[in-house]
Each structure stands twice: as structure tokens, then as C-alpha cells.
C-alpha positions as CSV (number, residue, x, y, z in Angstrom):
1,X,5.4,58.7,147.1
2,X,6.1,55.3,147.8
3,X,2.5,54.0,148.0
4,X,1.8,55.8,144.7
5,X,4.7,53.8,142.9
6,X,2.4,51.1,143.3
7,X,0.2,52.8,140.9
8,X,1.2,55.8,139.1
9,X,4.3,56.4,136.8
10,X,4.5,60.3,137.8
11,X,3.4,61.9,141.1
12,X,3.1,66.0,141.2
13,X,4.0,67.3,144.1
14,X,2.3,71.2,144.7
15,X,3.5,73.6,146.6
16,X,3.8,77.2,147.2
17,X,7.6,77.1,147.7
18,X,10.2,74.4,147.9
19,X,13.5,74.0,149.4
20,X,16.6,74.1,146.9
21,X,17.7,70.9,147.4
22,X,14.0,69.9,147.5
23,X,14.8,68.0,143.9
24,X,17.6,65.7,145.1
25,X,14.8,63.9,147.6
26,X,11.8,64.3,144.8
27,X,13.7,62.6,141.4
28,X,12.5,58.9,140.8
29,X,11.3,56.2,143.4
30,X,11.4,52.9,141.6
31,X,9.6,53.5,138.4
32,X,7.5,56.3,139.5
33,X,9.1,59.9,138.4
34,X,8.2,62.5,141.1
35,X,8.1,66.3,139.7
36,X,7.6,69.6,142.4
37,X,5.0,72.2,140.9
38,X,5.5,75.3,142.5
39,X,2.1,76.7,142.6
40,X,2.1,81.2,142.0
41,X,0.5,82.9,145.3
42,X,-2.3,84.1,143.0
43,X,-3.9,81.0,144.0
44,X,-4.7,82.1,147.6
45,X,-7.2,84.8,145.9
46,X,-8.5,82.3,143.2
47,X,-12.0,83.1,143.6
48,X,-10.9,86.8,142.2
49,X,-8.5,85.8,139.5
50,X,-9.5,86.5,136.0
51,X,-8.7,84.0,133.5
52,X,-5.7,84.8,130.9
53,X,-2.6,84.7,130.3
54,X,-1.2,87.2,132.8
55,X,1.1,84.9,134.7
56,X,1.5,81.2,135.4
57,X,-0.4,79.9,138.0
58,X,1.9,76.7,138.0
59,X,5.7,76.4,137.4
60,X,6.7,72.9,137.3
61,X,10.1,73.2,137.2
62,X,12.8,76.3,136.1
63,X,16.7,76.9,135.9
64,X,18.6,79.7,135.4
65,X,21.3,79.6,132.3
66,X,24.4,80.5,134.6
67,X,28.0,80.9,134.1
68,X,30.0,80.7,136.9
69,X,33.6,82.0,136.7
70,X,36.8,82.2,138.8
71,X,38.1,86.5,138.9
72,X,41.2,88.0,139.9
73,X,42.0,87.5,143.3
74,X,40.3,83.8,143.9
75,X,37.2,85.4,143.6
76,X,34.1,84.7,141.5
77,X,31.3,86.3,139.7
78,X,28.3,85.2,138.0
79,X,26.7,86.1,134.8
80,X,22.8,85.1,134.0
81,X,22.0,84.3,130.2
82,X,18.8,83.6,131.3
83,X,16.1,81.6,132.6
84,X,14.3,78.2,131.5
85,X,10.8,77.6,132.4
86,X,8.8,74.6,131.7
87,X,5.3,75.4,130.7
88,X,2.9,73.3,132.1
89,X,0.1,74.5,129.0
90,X,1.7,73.2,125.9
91,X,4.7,71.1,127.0
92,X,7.1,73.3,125.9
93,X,10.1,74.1,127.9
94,X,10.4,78.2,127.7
95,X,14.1,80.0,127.1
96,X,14.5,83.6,127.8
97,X,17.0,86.2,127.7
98,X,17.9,88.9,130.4
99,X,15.5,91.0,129.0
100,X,13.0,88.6,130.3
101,X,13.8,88.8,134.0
102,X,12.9,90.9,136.6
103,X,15.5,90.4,139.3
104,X,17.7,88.1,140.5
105,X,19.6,87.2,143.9
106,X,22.6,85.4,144.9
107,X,23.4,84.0,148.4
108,X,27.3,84.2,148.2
109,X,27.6,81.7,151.3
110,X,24.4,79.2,150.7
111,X,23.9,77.2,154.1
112,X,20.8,75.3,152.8
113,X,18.9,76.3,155.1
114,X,18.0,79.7,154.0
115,X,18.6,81.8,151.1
116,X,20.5,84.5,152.3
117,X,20.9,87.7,149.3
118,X,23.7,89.2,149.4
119,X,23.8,90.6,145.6
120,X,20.7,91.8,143.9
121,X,20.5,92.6,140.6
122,X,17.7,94.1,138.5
123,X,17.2,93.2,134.1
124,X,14.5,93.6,131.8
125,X,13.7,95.4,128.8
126,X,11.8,98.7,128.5
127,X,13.8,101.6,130.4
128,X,13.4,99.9,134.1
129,X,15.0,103.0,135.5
130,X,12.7,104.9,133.8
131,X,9.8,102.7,135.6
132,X,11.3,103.0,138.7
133,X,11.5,106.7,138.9
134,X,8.1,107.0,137.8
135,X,6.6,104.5,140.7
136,X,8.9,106.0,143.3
137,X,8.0,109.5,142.1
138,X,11.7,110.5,142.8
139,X,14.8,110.8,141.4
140,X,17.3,108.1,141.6
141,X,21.2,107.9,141.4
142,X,21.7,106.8,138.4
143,X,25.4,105.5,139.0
144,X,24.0,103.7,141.9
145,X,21.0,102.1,139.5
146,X,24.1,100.8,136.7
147,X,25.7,99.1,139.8
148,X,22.4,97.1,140.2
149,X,21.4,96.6,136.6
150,X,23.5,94.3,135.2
151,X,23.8,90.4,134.0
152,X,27.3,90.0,135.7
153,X,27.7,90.2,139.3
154,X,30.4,91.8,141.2
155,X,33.2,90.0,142.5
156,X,32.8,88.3,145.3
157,X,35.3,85.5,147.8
158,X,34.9,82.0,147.4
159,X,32.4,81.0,150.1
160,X,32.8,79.0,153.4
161,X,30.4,76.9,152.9
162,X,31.4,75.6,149.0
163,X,27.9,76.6,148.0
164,X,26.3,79.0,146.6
165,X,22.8,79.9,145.2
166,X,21.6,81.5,142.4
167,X,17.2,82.6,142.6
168,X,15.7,84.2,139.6
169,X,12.5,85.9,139.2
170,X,10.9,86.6,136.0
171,X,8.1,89.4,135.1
172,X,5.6,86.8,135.1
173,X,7.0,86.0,138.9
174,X,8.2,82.4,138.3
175,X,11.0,81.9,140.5
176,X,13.3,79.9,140.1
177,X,16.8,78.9,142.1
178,X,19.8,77.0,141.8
179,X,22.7,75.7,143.9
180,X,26.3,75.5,143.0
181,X,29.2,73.4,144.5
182,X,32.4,75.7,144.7
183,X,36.0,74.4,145.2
């Protein structure tokens, strides 16, 4: 990075996955802006992938629309609005609802180091349960599915750590994942 300030203004760093706090070490250096591309695992098999617009084969960057709240008891609970994905085709920076996500994890006690998930939840439009039965070829609690398909998580204690991390996947399987400072 520092010998391409010299002669870029941008530098795009590609990757298959990145560390959360891979953005505070990757922001500007001098005048050159430095931007992370998370490149989709399709890519190991690109000599079979047909063209289209099945997926994104790079994500440049994403964040998830969270609102983080304090609960009875000192506890906390998060509720996803959605997720915001820059496209890399047109320019355009992406905003989707709950509908538009697959699944989403949080590490209630985020280390940085690894993401731990502790809560998994599963969205998305079109009768998922439905879905799920049908690919498992079983029958599924149903109470136990409602516990798991939902935008707001359950409460859960302030963590030790004073972080904690939010990743989102969409059905397109952009992931994206962000950190939050508790006090």
C-alpha cells in the first residue's frame, strides 16, 4: 500500500475473507484510499461458472442496518433491518430488507480473533420452513423453527469483552459483519 500511494489514488485489496477489524488497518494511507473486495468462493471453480447474474462474484464492501438495544435485566438484543451491499457493477450501493437475508450470526462475546456464534437466526421471504422441511424430508418443530426465525435476537448479558459482532449472509451469499463497542 505504501509503494502504491506513490502512484494510485485507490488500491483494491482481494480476498476470500477478511478479518472484522480488517477496515481499521485498510482506510486511507496518505492520499491513496485502500478498499477490501471480498472475492465469493465461486471463484475457485471459475473455469465452470456460467456467466449471469446468479450471485456476486465480488463484494466490495457490506454492513448490516442494526439496532442495538439495552433489555430488562442489563441485557441486550439486536434487531437486523437489513443489509447494505455495494455493487461493484453499477456503482450503486444495494439496501435490502429481512426478507433479503438468509441467516445471520451473532458472537455475544467478540474476542477479535474469531467469530464465535452464539445466536443464529434464519429470514427470508417465501415460506423458509416450508423449504426446509422439504430439503430435510422431515418434519420440523415448528415452535423450535419461530425461536430461530426472527429479526430480533433473544436477550442476551452484556459481554466481557465490550464487543460484540454481528455477520450477515444474504441469499446471494454476500457476507457481511460488523463489530460493536458495548459499555
Amino acid at each position: 500500500a505504501r509503494e502504491a500511494a506513490d502512484y494510485f489514488d485507490i488500491l483494491v485489496v482481494l480476498g476470500f475473507a477478511f478479518e472484522a477489524h480488517a477496515d481499521e488497518d485498510l482506510l486511507n494511507i496518505g492520499r491513496l484510499t485502500v478498499l477490501r473486495a471480498r472475492m465469493n468462493n465461486d471463484l475457485h471453480m471459475a473455469d465452470r461458472l456460467k456467466s449471469g447474474k446468479s450471485g456476486n462474484l465480488f463484494v466490495l464492501f457490506g454492513e448490516p442496518d442494526i439496532e442495538l438495544r439495552e433489555t430488562k435485566g442489563n441485557k441486550l438484543e439486536v434487531e437486523i433491518k437489513g443489509v447494505d451491499i455495494f455493487d461493484p457493477t453499477t456503482g450503486d450501493i444495494k439496501a435490502s430488507g429481512p426478507d433479503d437475508i438468509a441467516c445471520w450470526f451473532i458472537d455475544t462475546d467478540y474476542n477479535e480473533e474469531s467469530f464465535f456464534v452464539r445466536h443464529a437466526y434464519f429470514l427470508g421471504a417465501n415460506d423458509p420452513y416450508k423449504q426446509l422441511k422439504s430439503a430435510l424430508k422431515a418434519e420440523i418443530d415448528e415452535e423450535a423453527w419461530e425461536s430461530l426465525y426472527r429479526d430480533i435476537s433473544r436477550p442476551f448479558p452484556k459481554p466481557e469483552t465490550g464487543r460484540i459482532a454481528v455477520k450477515v449472509i444474504n441469499h446471494l451469499g454476500d457476507e457481511v459483519m460488523k463489530v460493536f463497542n458495548v459499555d
